[in-house]
Residue frames as a rotation matrix with the C-alpha (Angstrom) as fourth column:
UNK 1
-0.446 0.865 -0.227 28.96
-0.717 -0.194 0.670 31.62
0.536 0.462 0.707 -21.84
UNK 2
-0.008 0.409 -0.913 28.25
0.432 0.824 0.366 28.03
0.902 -0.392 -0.183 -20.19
UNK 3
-0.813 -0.355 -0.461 29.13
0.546 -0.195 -0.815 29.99
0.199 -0.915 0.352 -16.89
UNK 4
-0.895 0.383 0.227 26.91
-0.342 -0.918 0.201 32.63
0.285 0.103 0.953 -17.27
UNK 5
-0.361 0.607 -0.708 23.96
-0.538 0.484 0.690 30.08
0.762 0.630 0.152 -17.99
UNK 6
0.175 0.487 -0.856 24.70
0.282 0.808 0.518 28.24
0.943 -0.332 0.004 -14.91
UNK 7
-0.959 0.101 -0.267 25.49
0.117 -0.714 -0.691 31.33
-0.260 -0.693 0.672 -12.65
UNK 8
-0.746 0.630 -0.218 21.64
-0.397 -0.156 0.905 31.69
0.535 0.761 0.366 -14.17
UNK 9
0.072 0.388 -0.919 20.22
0.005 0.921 0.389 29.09
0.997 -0.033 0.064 -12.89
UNK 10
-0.446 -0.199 -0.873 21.40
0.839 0.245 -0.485 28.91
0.310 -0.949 0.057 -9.13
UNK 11
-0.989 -0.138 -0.044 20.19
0.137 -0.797 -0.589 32.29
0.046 -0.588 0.807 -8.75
UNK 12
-0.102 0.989 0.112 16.38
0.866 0.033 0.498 33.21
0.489 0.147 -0.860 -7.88
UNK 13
-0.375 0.114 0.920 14.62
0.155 -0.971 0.183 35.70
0.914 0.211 0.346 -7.75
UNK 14
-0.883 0.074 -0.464 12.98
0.191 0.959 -0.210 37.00
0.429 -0.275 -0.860 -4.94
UNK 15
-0.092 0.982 -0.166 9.43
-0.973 -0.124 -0.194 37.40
-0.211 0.144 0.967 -5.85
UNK 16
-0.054 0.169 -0.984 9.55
-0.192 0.965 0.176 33.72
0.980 0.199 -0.020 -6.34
UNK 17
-0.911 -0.153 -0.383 10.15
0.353 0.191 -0.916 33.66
0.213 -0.970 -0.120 -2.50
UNK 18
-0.828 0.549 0.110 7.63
-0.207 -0.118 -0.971 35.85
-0.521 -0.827 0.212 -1.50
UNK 19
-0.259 0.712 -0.652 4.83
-0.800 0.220 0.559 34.19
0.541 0.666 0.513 -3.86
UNK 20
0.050 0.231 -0.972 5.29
0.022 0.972 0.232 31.20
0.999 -0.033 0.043 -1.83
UNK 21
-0.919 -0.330 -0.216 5.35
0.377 -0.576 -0.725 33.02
0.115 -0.748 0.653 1.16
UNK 22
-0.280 0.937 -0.209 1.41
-0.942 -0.225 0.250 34.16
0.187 0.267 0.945 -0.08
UNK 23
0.123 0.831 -0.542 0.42
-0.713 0.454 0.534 31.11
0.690 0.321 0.649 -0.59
UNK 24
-0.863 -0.449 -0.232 1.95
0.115 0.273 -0.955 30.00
0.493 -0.851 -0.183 2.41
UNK 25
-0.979 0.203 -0.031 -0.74
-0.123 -0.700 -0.703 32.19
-0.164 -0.684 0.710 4.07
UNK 26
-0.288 0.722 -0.630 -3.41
-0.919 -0.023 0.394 31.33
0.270 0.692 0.670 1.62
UNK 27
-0.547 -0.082 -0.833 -3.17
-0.222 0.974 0.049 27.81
0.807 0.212 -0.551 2.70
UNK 28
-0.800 -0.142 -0.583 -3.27
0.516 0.332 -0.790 28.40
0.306 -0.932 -0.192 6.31
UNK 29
-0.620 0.777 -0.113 -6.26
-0.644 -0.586 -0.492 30.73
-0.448 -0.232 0.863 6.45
UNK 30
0.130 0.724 -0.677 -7.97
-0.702 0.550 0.453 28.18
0.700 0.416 0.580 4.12
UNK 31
-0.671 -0.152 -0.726 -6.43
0.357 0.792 -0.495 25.24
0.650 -0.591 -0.477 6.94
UNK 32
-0.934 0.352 -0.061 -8.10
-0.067 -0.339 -0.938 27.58
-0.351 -0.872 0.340 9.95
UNK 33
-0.617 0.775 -0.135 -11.09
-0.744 -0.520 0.419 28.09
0.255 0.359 0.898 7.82
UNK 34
-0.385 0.303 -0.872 -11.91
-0.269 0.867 0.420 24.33
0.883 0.396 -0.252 7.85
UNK 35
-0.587 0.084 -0.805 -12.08
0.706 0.539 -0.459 24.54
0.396 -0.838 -0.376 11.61
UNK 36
-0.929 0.307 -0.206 -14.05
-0.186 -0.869 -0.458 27.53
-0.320 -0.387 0.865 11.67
UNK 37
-0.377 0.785 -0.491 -16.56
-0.876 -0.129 0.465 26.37
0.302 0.605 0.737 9.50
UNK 38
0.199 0.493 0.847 -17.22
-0.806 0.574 -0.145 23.49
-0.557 -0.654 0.512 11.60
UNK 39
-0.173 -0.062 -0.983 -16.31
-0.961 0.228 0.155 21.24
0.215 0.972 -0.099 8.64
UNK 40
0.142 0.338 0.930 -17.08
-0.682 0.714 -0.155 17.10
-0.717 -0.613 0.332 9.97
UNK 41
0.500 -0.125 0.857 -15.48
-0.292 0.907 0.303 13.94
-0.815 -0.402 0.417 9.09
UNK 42
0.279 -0.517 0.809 -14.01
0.932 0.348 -0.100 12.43
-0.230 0.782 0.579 5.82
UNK 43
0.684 -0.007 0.730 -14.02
0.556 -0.644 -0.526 15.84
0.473 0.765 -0.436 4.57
UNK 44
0.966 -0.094 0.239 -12.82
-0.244 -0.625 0.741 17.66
0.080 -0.775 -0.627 7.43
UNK 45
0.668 -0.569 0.479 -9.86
0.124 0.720 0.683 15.33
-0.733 -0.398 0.551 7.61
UNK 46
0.209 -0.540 0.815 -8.88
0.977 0.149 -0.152 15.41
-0.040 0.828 0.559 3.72
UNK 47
0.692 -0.171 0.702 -8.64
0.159 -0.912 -0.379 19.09
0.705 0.373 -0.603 3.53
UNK 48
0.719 -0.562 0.409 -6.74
-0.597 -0.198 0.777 19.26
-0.356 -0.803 -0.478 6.85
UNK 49
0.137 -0.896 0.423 -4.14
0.285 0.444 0.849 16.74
-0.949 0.004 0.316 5.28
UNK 50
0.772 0.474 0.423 -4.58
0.595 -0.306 -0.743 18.59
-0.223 0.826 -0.518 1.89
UNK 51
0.836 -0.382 0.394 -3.36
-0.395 -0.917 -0.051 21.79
0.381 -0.113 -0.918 2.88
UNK 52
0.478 -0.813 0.332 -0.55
-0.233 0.248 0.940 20.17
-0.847 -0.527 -0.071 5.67
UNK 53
0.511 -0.494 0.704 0.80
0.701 0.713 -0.008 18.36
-0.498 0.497 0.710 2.15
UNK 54
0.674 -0.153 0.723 0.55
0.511 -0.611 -0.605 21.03
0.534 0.777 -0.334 0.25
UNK 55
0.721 -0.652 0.234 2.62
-0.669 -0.743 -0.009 23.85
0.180 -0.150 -0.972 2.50
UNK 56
0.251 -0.890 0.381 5.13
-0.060 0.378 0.924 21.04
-0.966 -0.254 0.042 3.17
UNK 57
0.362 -0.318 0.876 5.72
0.932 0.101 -0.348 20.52
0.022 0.943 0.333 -0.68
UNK 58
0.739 -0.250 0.626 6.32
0.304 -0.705 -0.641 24.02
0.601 0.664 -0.445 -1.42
UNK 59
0.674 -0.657 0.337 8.29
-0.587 -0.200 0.784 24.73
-0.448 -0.727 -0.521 2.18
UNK 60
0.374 -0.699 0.609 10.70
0.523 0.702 0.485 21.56
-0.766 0.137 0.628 0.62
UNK 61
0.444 -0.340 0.829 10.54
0.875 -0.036 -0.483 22.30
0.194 0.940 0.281 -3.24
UNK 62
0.771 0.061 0.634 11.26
0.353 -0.870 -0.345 26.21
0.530 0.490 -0.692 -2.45
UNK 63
0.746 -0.407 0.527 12.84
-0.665 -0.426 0.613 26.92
-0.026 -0.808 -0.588 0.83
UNK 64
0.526 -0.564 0.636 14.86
-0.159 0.670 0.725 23.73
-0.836 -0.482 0.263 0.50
UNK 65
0.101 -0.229 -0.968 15.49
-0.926 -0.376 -0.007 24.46
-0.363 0.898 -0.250 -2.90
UNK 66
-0.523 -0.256 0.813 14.75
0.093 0.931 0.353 20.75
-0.847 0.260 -0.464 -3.85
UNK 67
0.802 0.597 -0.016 12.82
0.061 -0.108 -0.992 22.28
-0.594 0.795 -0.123 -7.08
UNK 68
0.574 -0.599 -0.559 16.12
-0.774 -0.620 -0.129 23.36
-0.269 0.507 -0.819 -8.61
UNK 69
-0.476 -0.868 -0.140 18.50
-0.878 0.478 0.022 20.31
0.048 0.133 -0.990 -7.72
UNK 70
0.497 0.756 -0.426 16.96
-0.704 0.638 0.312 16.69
0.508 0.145 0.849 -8.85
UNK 71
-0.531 -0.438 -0.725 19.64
0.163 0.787 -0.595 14.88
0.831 -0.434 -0.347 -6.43
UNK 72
-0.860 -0.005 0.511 18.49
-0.401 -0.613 -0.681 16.51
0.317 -0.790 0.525 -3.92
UNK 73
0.418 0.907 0.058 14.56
-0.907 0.413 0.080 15.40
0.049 -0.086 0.995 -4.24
UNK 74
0.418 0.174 -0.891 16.15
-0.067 0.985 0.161 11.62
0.906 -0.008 0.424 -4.72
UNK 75
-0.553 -0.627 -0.549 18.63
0.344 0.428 -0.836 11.70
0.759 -0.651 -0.021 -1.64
UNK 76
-0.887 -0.153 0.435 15.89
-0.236 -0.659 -0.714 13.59
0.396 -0.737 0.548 0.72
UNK 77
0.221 0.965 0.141 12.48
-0.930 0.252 -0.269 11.56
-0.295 -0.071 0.953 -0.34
UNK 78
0.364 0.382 -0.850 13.08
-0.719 0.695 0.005 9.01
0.592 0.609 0.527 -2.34
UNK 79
-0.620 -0.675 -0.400 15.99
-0.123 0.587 -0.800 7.15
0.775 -0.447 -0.447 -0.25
UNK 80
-0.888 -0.272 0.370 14.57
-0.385 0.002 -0.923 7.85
0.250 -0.962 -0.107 3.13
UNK 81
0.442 0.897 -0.005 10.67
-0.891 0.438 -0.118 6.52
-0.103 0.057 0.993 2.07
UNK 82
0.483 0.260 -0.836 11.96
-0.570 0.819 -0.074 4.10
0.665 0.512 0.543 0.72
UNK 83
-0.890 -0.412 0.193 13.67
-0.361 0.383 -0.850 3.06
0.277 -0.827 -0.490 4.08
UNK 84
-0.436 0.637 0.636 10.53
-0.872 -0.125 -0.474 3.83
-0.222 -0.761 0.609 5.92
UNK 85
0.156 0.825 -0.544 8.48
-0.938 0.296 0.180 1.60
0.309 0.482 0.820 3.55
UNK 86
0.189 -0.210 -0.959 10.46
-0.123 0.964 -0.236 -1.24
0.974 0.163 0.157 4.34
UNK 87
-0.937 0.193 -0.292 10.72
0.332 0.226 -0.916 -1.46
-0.111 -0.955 -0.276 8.14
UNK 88
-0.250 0.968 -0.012 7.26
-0.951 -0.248 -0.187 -0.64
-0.184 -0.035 0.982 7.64
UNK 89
0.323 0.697 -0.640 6.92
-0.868 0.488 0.093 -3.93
0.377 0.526 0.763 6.00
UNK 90
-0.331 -0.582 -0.743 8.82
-0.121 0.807 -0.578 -5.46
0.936 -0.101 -0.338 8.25
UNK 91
-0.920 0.378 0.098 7.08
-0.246 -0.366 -0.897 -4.54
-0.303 -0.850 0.430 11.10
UNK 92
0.149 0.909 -0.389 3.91
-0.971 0.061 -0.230 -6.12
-0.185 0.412 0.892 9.62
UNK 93
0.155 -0.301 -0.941 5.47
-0.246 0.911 -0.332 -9.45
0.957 0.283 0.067 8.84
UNK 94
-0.358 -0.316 0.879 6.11
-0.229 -0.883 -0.410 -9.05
0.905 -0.348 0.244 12.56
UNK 95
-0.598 0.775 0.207 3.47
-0.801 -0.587 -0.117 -7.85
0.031 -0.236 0.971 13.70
UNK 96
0.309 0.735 -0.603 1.37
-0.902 0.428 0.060 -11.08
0.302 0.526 0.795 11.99
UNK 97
-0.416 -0.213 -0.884 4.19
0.398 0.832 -0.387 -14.09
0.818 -0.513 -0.261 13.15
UNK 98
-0.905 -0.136 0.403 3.50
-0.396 -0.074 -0.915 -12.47
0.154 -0.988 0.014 16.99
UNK 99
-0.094 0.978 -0.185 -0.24
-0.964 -0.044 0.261 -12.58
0.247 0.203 0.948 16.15
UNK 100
0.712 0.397 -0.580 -0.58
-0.440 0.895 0.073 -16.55
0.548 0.204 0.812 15.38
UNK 101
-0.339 -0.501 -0.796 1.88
0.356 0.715 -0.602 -17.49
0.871 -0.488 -0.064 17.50
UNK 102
-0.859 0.125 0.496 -0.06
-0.429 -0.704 -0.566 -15.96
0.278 -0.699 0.658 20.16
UNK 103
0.011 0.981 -0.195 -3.18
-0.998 0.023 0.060 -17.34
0.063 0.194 0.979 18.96
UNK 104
0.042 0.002 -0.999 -1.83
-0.110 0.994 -0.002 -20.98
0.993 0.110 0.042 18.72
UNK 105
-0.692 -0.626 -0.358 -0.23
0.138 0.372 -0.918 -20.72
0.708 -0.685 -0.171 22.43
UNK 106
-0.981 0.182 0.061 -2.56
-0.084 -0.122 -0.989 -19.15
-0.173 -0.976 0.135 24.10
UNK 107
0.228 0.971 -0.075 -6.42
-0.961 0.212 -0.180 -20.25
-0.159 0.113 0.981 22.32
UNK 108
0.283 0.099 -0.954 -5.55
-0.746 0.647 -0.155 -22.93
0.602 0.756 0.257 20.59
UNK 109
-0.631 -0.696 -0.342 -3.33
-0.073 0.492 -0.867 -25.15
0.772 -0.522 -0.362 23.45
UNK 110
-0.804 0.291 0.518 -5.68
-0.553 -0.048 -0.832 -23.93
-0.217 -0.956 0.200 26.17
């Protein structure tokens, strides 16, 4: 019985594939639209990273099946942001000693 349940589970259907497969399309005709319609600045921008978020999310959660398996989502986003974030902040801290020690040597001295 516990088998059954979790032979269950692993298995999808696949109209669940080609739903996201639609809205695959749905996205991207609404992405082209934005540049057809001439759309212009702030807006233009947020829908264009809108849509890009969106078809990556579902391309991950579905195709990568990271909707099904919650290790998955932590070892494939969570870990590797949270890398990024931090040599990000290092690279700012950085970024800011090169700054003023620039500024002292080469305004400040001269």
């Amino acid at each position: 019985m516990a088998q059954e349940k979790q032979q269950e589970v692993k298995t999808h259907k696949l109209g669940v594939y080609m739903w996201i497969w639609g809205l695959l399309f749905v996205f991207s005709f609404f992405s082209y639209m934005v540049d057809y319609l001439n759309f212009e600045g702030l807006l233009r921008w947020t829908l264009i990273v809108f849509f890009m978020f969106s078809k990556a999310a579902l391309i991950m959660a579905i195709f990568m099946h990271l909707f099904w398996e919650r290790w998955a989502i932590v070892n494939v986003l969570l870990w590797p942001m949270s890398f990024i974030l931090v040599f990000i902040g290092i690279m700012v801290a950085e970024s800011e000693y090169t700054f003023f020690t620039r500024l002292f040597y080469f305004i400040v001295e001269t």
